[in-house]
C-alpha positions as CSV (number, residue, x, y, z in Angstrom):
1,X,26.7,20.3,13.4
2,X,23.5,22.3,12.5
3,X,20.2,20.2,13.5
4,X,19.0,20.6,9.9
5,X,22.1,18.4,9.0
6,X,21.7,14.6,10.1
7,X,24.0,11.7,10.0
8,X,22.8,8.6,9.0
9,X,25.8,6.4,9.6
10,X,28.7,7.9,7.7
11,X,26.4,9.6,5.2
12,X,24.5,12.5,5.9
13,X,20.6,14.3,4.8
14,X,20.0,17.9,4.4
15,X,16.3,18.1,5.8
16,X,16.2,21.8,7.3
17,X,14.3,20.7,10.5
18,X,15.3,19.6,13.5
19,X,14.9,15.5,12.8
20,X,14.3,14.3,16.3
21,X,11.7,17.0,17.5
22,X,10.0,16.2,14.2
23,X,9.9,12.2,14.9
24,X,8.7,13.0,18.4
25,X,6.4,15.4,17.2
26,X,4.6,12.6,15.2
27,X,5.0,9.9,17.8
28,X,3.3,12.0,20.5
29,X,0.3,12.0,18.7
30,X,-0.5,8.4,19.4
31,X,-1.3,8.7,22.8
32,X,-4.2,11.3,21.6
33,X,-5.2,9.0,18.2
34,X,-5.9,5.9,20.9
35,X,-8.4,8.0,22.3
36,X,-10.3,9.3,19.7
37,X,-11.6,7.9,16.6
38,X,-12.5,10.5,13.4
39,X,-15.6,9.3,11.8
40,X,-14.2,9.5,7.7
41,X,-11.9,6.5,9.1
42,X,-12.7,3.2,10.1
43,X,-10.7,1.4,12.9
44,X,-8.5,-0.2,11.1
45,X,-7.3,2.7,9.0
46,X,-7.2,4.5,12.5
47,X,-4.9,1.6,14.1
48,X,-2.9,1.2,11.3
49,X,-1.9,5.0,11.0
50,X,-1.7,4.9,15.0
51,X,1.4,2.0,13.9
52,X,2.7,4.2,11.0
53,X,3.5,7.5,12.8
54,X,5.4,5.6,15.7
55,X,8.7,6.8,16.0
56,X,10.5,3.2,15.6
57,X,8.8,2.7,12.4
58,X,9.4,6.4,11.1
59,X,13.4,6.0,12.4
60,X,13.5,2.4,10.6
61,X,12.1,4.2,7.3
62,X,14.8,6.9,7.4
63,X,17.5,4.6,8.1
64,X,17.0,2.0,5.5
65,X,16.6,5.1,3.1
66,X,19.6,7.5,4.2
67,X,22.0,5.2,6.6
68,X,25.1,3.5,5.2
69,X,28.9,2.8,7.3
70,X,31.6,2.9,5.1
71,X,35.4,3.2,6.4
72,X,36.0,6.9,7.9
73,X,38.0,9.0,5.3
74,X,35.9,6.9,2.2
75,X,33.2,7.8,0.1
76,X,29.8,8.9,1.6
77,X,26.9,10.6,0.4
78,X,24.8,13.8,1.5
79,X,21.1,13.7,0.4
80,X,18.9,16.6,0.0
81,X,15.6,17.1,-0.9
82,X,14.9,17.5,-4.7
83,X,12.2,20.6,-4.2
84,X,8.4,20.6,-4.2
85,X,6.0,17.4,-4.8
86,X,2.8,17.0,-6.5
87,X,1.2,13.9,-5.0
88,X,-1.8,12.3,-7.6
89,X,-3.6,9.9,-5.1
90,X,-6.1,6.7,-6.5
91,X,-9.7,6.5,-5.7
92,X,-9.7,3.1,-4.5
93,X,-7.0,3.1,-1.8
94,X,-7.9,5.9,0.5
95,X,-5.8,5.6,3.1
96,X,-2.8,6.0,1.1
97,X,-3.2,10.0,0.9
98,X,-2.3,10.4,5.0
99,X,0.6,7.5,4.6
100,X,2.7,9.0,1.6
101,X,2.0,12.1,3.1
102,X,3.9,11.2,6.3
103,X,6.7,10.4,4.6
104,X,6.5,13.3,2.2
105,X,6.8,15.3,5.1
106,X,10.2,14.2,5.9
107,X,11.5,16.4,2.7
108,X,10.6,19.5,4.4
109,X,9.4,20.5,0.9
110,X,6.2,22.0,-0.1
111,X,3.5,19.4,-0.7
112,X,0.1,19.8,-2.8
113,X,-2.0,16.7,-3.2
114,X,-5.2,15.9,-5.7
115,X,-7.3,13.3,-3.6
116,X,-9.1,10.8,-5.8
117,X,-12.4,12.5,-7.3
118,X,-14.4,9.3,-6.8
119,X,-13.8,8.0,-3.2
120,X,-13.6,9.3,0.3
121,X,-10.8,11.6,1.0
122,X,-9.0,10.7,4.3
123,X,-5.9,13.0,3.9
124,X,-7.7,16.6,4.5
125,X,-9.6,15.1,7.2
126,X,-6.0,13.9,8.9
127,X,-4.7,17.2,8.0
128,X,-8.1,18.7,10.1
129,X,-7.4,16.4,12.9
130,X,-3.0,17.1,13.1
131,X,-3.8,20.8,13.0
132,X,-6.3,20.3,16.2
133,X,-4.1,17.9,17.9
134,X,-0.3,18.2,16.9
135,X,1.8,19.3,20.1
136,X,4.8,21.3,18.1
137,X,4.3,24.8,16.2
138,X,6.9,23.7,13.8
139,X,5.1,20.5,12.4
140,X,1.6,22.3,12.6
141,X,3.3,25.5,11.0
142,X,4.6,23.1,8.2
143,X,1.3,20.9,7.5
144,X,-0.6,24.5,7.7
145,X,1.3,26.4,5.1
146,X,3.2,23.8,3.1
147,X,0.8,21.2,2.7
148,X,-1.9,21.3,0.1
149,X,-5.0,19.0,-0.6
150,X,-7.1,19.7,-3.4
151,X,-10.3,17.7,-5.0
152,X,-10.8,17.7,-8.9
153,X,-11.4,15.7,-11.9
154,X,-9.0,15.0,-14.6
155,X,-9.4,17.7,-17.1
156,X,-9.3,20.6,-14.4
157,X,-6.4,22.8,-15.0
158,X,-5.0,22.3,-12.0
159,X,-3.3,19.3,-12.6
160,X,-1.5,20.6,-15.2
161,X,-0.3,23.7,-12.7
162,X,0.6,20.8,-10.3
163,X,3.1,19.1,-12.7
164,X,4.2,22.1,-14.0
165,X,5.4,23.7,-10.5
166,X,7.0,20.5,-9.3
167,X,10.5,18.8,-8.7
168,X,9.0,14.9,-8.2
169,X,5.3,13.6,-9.8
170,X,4.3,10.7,-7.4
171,X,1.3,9.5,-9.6
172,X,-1.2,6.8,-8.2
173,X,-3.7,5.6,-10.5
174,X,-4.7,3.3,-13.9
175,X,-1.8,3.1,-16.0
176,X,-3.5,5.4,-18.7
177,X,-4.5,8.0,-15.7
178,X,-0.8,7.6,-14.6
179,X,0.5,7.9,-18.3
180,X,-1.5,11.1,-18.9
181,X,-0.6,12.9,-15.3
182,X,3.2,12.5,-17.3
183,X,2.7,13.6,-20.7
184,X,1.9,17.3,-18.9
185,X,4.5,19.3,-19.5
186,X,7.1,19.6,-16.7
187,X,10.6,20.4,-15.6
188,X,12.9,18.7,-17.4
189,X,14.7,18.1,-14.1
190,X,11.9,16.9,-12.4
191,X,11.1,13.5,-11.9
192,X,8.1,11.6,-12.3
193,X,7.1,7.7,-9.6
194,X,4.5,6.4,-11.5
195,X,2.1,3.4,-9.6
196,X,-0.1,2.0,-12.0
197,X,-2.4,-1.2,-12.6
198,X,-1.7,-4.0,-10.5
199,X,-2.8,-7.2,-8.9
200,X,-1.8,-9.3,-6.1
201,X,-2.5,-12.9,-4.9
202,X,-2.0,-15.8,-1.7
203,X,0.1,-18.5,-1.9
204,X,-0.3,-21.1,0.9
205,X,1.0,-24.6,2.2
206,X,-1.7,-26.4,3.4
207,X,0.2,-28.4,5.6
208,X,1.3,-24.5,6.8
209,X,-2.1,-23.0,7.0
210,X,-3.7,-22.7,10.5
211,X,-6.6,-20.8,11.9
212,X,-5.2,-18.1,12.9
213,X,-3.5,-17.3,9.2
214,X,-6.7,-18.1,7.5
215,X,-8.3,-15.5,10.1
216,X,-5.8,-12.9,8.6
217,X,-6.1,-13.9,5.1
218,X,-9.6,-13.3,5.5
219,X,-9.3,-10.0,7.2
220,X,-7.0,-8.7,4.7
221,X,-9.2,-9.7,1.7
222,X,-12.2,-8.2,3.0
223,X,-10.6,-4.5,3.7
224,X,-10.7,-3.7,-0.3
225,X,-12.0,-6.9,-2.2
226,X,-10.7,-6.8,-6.0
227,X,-10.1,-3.2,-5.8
228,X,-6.7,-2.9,-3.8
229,X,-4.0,-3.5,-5.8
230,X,-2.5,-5.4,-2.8
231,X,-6.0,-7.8,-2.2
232,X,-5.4,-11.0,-2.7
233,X,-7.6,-11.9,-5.8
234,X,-6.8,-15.5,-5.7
235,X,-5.0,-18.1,-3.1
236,X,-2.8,-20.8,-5.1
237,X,-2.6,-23.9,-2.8
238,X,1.1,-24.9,-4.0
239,X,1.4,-28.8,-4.0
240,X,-2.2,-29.1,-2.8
241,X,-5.2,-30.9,-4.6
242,X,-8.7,-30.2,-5.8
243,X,-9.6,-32.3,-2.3
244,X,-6.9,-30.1,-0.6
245,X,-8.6,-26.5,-2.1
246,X,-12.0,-27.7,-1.1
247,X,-11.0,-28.3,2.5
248,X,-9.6,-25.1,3.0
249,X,-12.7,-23.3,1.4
250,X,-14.7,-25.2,4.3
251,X,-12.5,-24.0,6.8
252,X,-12.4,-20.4,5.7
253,X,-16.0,-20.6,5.5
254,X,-16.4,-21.7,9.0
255,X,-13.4,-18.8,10.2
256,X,-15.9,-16.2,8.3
257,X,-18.2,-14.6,11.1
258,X,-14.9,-14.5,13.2
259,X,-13.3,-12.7,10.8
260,X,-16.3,-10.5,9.5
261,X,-18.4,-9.0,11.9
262,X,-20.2,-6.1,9.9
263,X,-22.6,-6.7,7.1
264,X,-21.6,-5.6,4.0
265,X,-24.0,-3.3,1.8
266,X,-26.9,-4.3,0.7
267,X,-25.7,-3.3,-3.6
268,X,-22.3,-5.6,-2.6
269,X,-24.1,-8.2,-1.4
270,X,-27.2,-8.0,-4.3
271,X,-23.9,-7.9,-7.0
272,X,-22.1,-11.1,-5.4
273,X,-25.5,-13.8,-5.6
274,X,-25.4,-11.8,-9.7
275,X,-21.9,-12.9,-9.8
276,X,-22.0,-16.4,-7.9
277,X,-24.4,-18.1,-10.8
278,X,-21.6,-15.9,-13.6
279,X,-19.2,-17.7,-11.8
280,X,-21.3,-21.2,-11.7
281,X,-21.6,-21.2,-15.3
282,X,-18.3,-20.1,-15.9
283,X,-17.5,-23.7,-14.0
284,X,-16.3,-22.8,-10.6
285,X,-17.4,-24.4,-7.7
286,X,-19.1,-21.4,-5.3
287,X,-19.3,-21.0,-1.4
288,X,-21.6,-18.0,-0.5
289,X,-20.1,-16.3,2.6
290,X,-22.7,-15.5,5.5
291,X,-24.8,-12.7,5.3
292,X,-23.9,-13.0,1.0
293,X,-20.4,-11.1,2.3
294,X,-18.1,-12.4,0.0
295,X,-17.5,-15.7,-2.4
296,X,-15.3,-18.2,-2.8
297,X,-14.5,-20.0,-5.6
298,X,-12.8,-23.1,-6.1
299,X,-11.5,-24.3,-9.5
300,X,-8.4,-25.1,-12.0
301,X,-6.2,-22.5,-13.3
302,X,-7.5,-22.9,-17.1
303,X,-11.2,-21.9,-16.3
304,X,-12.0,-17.8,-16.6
305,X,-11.1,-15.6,-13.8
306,X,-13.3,-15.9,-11.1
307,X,-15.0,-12.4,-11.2
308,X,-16.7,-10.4,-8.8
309,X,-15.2,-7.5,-6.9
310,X,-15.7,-9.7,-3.5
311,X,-14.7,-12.6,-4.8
312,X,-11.9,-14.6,-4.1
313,X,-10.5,-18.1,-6.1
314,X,-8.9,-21.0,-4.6
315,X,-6.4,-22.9,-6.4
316,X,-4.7,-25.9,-6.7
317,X,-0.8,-25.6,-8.5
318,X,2.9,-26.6,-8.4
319,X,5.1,-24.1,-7.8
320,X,5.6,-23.8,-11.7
321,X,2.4,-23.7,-12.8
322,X,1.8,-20.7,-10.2
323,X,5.0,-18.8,-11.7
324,X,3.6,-19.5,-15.4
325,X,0.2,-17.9,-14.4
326,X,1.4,-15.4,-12.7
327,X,-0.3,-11.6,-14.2
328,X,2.0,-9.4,-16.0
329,X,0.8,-6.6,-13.5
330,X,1.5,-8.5,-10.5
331,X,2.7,-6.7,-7.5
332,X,2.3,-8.5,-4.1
333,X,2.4,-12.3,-3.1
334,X,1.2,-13.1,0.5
335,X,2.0,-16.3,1.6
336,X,1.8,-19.1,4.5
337,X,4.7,-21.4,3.6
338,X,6.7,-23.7,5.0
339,X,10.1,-22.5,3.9
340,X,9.5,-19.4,2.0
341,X,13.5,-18.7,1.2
342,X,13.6,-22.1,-0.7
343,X,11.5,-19.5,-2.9
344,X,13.9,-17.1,-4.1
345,X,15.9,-18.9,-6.8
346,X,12.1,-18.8,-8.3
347,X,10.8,-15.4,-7.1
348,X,13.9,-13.9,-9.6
349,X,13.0,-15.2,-12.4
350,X,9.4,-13.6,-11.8
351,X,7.7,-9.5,-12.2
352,X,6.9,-10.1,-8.3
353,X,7.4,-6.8,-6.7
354,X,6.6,-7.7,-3.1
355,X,7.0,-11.3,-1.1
356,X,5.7,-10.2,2.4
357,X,3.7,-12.4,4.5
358,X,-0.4,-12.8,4.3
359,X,-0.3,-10.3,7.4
360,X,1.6,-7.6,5.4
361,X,0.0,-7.3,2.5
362,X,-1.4,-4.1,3.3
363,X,1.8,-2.6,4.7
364,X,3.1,0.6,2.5
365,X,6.2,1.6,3.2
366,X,9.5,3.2,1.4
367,X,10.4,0.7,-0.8
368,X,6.9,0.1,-3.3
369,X,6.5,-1.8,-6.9
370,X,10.2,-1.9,-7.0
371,X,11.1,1.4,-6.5
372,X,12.9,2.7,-3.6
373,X,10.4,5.9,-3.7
374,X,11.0,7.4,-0.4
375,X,14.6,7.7,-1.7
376,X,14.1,9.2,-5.0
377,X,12.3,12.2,-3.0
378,X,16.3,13.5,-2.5
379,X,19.5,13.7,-4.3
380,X,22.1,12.2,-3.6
381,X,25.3,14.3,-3.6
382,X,28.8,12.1,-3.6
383,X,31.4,13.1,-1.3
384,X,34.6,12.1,-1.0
C-alpha cells in the first residue's frame, strides 16, 4: 500500500505524505524547542506547543479523528482532504495560530492564514523558527511553499480572495466578525467552522478543592483574564455558602505570589483598583491581589457581573441554580468535583460545549465548541 494511503483501523485517509516521517518530523523538534526559547512567546506558550507537537498527542489526534474497527468485509470509510483552507485567527488568543496550524498541516493542503490585526502574531514567528530548525525537506518544503500568513484589517480585499479560493473557512473571532468572514462569496462546495463569542467558568467542591488545584485555577485564570474564551470568568462553589466562598477567596489569596510571579502592567493594574470600587458599589465584596494583579470578587448570583478584564467572581450555588445561570455563549466548565460523572444527566440538558478539568481548560484539540473540526477538514468517502 502507497505511504500516502494510511489505515486507521479498518478505515483508511488519503493524506499524500508519508504519515510517520511527518509525525516524527514534528516530534523531533522537541528536543531543539527545550533548548531554546523565541522571544514573541512566553514559556508557557513555548511548553505547551513543546506538548502539542509530540508524536503521542499528534497520533491520539489522528486516531480519534480517522480510526474505527468494524468486522472485515463491512462498511469502512476513506477520508481525504477537502482542498485548500483559509484560516481567520482572533486577536485575543495568540497562540492558537501555531496549534490549528499543526493540525491543518495533516491535510497536506495548501494553507493561508490572516493573523489577528490587533495582537501579537505567534504563527509567522513559529513558521521562522520550523523553517530554521525542522530536520525533514519534506515538512520544511511544505510549510515553505504551502503555508501562508498574512496581517490585515477587515476591509482589505484579501479576505475576500481568501474565501473565495478556499474548500474549508475556519473563522475565529466575534460572532459578527465570524458572520461577515461567511457572507463573502464562496464555493458553494466549500465549507465554512465558525468559532464565535464565548465564555467559560469554574465549578468547584469545596470539600474537593486543595492547594495544589487552586494553584492551577489560578494559573489558568491569569494566562488571558476575561479575554480567553476558555478563562474562567467566574468559580460557582456548588453546595457551598457565602462563609464557604469567602474561605476560599482567603486561600486563593494566600496561593497568589505562588502562582503569580511577574507583575502585571502598570495600565492592567491602574484599570483593576478603577474597577474594584465599580465592583464595590455594584455590591461585591473585593480582594485586591498583590502587586494590584488581579481581583476577586465574592457575591450572589443576582448582583451585576463582576467586571473587569482581570477579575474573577466567586460564587455560592446548587447545582440548579448554576445550570439556570449558565450564559447562552457558554463554552468550557473547569471543575474540582468530587464525582464529576454524577454530572452528566445535568451537563445534557445544558449549551456546555466542554467539561474538562480546571487543568485543561486551556487544552485545544480536534474536537472544539462541539464540532469535530479536525474531521470536517476531509471527506469522508463510504466503502463497502
Amino acid at each position: 500500500m502507497s505511504d500516502a494511503i494510511q489505515p486507521f483501523g479498518t478505515n483508511f485517509a488519503a493524506l499524500g505524505y508519508d504519515l510517520e516521517a511527518r509525525l516524527d518530523a514534528w516530534d523531533a523538534l522537541r528536543a531543539k524547542m527545550v533548548r531554546t526559547l523565541p522571544e514573541t512567546f512566553t514559556r508557557d506558550e513555548w511548553a505547551y506547543l513543546i506538548g502539542f507537537v509530540a508524536k503521542p498527542h499528534l497520533t491520539a489526534i489522528l486516531e480519534r479523528t480517522f480510526k474505527s474497527e468494524r468486522p472485515h468485509g463491512g462498511a469502512c470509510s476513506l477520508f481525504r482532504a477537502r482542498g485548500p483552507l483559509a484560516i481567520w485567527l482572533p486577536s485575543n488568543i495568540s497562540l492558537l495560530g501555531p496549534l490549528v496550524m499543526v493540525l491543518a498541516s495533516f491535510t497536506g493542503m495548501p494553507i493561508r492564514i490572516k493573523a489577528g490585526s490587533k495582537s501579537p502574531d505567534l504563527c509567522a514567528p513559529f513558521i521562522a523558527y520550523l523553517l530554521e530548525y525542522i530536520s525533514t525537506e519534506e515538512l520544511r518544503g511544505y510549510l515553505q511553499n504551502q503555508v501562508k500568513i498574512e496581517r490585515f484589517d477587515r476591509q482589505d480585499p484579501r479576505n475576500a480572495e481568501m474565501a473565495a479560493e478556499a474548500s474549508v473557512r475556519i473563522a475565529f473571532g466575534s460572532d459578527a466578525a465570524v458572520a461577515a468572514i461567511h457572507a463573502l462569496p464562496h464555493p458553494p462546495n466549500s465549507i465554512g467552522i465558525h468559532f464565535g463569542d464565548h465564555r467559560s467558568e469554574a465549578w468547584l467542591d469545596a470539600a474537593a478543592v486543595d492547594d495544589a488545584s487552586l494553584l492551577t485555577l489560578i494559573k489558568v485564570f491569569m494566562i488571558y483574564g476575561q479575554a480567553g474564551c476558555t478563562s474562567p470568568r467566574r468559580i460557582l462553589l456548588l453546595g457551598g455558602s457565602n462563609q464557604d466562598a469567602e474561605t476560599l477567596c482567603n486561600r486563593m489569596s494566600g496561593l497568589w505570589s505562588q502562582a503569580v510571579k511577574r507583575d502585571i502592567p502598570m495600565h492592567v493594574a491602574s484599570s483593576n483598583i478603577l474597577y474594584s470600587q465599580i465592583n464595590k458599589v455594584q455590591g461585591w465584596k473585593i480582594h485586591m491581589q498583590e502587586r494590584h494583579g488581579a481581583i476577586i470578587g465574592v457575591g450572589a448570583l443576582d448582583l451585576p457581573e463582576l467586571a473587569g478584564p482581570m477579575s474573577i467572581a466567586i460564587i455560592p450555588a446548587r447545582l440548579e441554580q448554576a445550570i439556570a445561570s449558565l450564559p447562552a455563549n457558554i463554552q468550557t466548565i473547569g471543575y474540582q468535583l468530587k464525582d464529576a460523572h454524577a454530572l452528566l444527566p445535568a451537563i445534557a440538558r445544558t449549551n456546555i460545549k466542554r467539561f474538562v478539568p480546571i487543568a485543561q481548560m486551556h487544552h485545544f484539540g480536534p474536537v472544539w465548541d462541539g464540532q469535530n473540526f479536525f474531521r470536517l477538514l476531509f471527506e469522508e468517502v463510504d466503502l463497502q
